[in-house]
PAVODO-370772 format. One line per field, with one value per atom (N, C-alpha, C, O): x, y, z; atom name. Coordinates in Angstrom, 3 decimals. Each point is the difference from the previous one (the first is absolute). Layout:
REM residues N
xx [X,...]
yy [Y,...]
zz [Z,...]
atomo [CA,...]
***
This chain:
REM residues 77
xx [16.118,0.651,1.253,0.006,0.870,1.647,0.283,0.197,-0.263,0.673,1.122,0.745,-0.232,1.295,0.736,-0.320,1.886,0.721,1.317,0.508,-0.416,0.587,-0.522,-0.779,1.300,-0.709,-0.022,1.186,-2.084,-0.116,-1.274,-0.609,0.346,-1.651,-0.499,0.503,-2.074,-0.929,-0.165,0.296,-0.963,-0.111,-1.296,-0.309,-0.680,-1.280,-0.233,0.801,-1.314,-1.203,-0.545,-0.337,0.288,-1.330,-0.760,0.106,-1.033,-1.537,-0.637,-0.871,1.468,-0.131,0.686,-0.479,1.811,0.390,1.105,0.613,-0.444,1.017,1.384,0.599,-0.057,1.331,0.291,-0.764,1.930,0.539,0.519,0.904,-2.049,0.045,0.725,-0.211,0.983,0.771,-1.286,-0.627,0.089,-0.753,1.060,0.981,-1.097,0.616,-0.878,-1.008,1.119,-0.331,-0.054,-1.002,2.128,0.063,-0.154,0.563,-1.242,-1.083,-1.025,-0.487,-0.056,-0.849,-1.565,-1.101,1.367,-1.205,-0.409,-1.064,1.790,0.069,-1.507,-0.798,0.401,0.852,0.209,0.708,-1.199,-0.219,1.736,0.668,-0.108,1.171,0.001,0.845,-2.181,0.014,-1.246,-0.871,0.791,-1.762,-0.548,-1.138,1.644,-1.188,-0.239,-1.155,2.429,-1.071,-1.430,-1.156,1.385,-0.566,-1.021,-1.006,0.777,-1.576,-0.308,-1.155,1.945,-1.109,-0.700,-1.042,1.865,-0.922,-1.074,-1.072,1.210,-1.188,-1.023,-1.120,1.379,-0.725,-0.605,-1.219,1.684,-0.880,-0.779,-1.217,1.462,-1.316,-0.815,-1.123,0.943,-0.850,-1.038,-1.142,1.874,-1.119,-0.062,0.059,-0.206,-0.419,0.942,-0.772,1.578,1.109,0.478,0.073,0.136,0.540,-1.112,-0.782,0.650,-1.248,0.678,1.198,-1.727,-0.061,-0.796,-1.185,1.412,-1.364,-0.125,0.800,-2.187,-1.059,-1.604,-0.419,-0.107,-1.357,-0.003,0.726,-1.707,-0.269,-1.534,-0.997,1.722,-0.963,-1.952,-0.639,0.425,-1.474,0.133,0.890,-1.701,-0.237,-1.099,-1.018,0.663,-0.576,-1.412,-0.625,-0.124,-1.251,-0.407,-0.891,2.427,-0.336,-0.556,-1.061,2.190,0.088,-1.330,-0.636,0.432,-1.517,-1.327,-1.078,1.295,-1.155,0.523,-0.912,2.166,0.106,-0.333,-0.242,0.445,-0.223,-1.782,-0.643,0.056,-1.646,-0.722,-1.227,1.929,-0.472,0.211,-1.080,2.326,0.330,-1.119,-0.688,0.588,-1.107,-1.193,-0.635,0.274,-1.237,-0.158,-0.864,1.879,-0.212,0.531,-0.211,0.760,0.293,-1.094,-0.594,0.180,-0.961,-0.088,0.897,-1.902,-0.735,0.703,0.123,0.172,0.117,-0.448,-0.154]
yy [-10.264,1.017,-0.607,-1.171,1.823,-0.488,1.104,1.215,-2.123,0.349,0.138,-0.769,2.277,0.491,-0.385,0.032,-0.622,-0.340,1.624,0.746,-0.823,0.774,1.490,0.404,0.459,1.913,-0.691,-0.081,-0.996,0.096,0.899,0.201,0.317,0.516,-1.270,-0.990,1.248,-0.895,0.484,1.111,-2.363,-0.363,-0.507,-0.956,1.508,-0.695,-0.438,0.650,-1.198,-0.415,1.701,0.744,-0.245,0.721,-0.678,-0.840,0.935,-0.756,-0.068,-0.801,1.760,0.176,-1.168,-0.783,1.281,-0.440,-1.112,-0.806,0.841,-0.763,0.271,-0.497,1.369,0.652,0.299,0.718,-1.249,0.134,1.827,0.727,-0.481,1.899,-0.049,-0.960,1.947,0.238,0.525,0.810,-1.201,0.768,1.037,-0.495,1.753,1.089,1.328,-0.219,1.059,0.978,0.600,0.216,-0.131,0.680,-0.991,0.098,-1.036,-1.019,0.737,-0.060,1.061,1.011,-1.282,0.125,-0.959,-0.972,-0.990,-0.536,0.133,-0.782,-0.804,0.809,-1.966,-1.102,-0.076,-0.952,1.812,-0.346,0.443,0.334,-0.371,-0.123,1.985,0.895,-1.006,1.105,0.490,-0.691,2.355,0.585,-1.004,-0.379,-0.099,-0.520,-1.086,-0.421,-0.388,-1.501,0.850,-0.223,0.984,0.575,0.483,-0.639,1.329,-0.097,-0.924,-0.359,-0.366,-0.964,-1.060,-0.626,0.587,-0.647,0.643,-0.594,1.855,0.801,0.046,0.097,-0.177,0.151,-1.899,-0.099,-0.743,-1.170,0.335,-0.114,0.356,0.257,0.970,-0.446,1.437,1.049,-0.974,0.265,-1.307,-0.628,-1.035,-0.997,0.712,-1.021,-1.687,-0.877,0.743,-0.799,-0.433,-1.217,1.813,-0.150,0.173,0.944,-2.323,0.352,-0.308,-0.277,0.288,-0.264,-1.101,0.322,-1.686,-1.038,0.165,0.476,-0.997,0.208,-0.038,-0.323,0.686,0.328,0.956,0.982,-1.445,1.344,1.038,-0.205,1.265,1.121,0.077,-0.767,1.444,0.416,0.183,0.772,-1.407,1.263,0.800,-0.621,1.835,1.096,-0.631,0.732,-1.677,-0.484,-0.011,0.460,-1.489,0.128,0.903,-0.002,1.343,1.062,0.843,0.394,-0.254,0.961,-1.036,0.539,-1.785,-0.524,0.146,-0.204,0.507,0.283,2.059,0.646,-0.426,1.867,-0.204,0.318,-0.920,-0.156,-0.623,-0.089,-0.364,-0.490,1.066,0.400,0.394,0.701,1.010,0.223,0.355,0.822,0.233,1.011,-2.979,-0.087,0.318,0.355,-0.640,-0.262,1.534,0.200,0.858,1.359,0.518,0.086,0.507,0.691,1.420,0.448,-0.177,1.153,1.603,-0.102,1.282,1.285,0.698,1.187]
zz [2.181,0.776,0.601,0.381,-0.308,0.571,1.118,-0.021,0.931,1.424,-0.079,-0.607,1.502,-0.372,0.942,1.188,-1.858,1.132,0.201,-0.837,2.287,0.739,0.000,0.864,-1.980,-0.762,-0.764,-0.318,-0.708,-1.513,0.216,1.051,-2.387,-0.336,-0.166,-0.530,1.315,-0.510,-1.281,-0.439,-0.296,-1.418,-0.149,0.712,-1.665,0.016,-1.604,-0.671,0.139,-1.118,-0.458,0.922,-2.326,-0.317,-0.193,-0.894,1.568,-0.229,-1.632,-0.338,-0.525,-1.119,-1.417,-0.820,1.203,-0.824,0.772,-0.700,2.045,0.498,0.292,0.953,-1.870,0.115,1.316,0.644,-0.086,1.223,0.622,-0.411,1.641,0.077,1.517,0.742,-0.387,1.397,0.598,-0.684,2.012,0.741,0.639,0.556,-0.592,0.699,-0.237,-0.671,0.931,0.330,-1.964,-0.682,0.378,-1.406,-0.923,-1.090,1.363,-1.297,0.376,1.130,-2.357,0.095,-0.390,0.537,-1.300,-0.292,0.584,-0.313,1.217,0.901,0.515,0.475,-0.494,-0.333,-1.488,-0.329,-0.785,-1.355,-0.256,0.979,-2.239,-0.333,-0.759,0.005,-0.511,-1.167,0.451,0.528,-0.835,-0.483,-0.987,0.273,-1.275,-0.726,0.607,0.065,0.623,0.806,0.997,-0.357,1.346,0.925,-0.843,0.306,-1.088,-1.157,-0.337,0.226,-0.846,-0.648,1.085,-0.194,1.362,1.110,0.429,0.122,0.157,0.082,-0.726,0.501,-2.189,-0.895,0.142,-0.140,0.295,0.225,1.449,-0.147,1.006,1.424,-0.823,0.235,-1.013,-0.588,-1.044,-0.375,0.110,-1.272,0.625,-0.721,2.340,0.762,-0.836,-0.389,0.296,-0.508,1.808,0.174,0.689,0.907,0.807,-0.114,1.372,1.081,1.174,-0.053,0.971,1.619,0.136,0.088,-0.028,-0.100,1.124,0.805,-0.609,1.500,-0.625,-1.111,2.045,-0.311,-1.039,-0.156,-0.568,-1.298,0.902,0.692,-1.304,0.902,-0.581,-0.720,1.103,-0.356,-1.444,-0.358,-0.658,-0.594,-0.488,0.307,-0.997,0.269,0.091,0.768,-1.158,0.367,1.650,0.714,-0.536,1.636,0.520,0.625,-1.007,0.550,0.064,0.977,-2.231,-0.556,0.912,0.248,0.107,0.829,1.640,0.801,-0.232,0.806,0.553,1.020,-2.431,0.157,0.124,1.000,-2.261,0.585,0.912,-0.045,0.901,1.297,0.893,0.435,0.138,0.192,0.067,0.996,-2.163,-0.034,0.393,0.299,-0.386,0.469,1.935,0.801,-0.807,1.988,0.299,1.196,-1.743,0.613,-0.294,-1.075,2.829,-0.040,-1.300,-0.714,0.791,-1.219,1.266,1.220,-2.000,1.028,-0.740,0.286]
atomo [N,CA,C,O,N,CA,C,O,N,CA,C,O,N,CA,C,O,N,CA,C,O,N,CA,C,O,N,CA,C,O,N,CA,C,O,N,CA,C,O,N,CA,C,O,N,CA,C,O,N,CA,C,O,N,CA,C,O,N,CA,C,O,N,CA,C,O,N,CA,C,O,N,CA,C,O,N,CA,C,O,N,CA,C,O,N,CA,C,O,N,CA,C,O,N,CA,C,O,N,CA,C,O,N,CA,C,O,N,CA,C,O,N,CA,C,O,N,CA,C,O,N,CA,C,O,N,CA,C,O,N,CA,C,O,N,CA,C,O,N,CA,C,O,N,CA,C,O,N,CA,C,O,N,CA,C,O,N,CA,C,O,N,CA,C,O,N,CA,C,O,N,CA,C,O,N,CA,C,O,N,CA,C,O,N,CA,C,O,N,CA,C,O,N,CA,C,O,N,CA,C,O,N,CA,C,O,N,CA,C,O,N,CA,C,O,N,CA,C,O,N,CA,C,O,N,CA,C,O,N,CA,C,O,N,CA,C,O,N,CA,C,O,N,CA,C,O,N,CA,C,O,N,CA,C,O,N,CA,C,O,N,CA,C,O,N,CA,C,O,N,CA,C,O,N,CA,C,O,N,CA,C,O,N,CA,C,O,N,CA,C,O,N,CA,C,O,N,CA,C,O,N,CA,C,O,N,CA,C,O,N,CA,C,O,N,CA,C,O,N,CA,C,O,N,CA,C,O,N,CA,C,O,N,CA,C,O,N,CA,C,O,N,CA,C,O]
***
């Protein structure tokens, strides 16, 4: 990213492809350069290509032994 000196536009990276994009108002893709960078990043978070590292969540085993416990301790009406 390039810090603007005096009124320049900031200038960022597409995360995509890299091509240098004006942050302003009418960079409709912003930070991406293009619609197709801005999909195909999307389309990698959709086929899990792209994560958030951290803890990995439950999964549905947890869950289905946390729903049958659950069950067990709510009272009957």
């Amino acid at each position: 990213m390039t810090i603007p000196a005096n009124d320049a536009p900031l200038e960022v990276d597409c995360p995509q492809c890299s091509k240098r994009v004006v942050w302003e108002p009418n960079s409709l893709y912003r930070p991406f350069c293009s619609k197709r960078c801005q999909l195909l990043d999307l389309g990698a978070w959709a086929e899990e290509s792209h994560r958030i590292s951290g803890e990995s969540a439950m999964d549905e085993a947890d869950i289905e032994t946390l729903l049958a416990q659950a069950d067990k301790d709510a009272p009957l009406t």
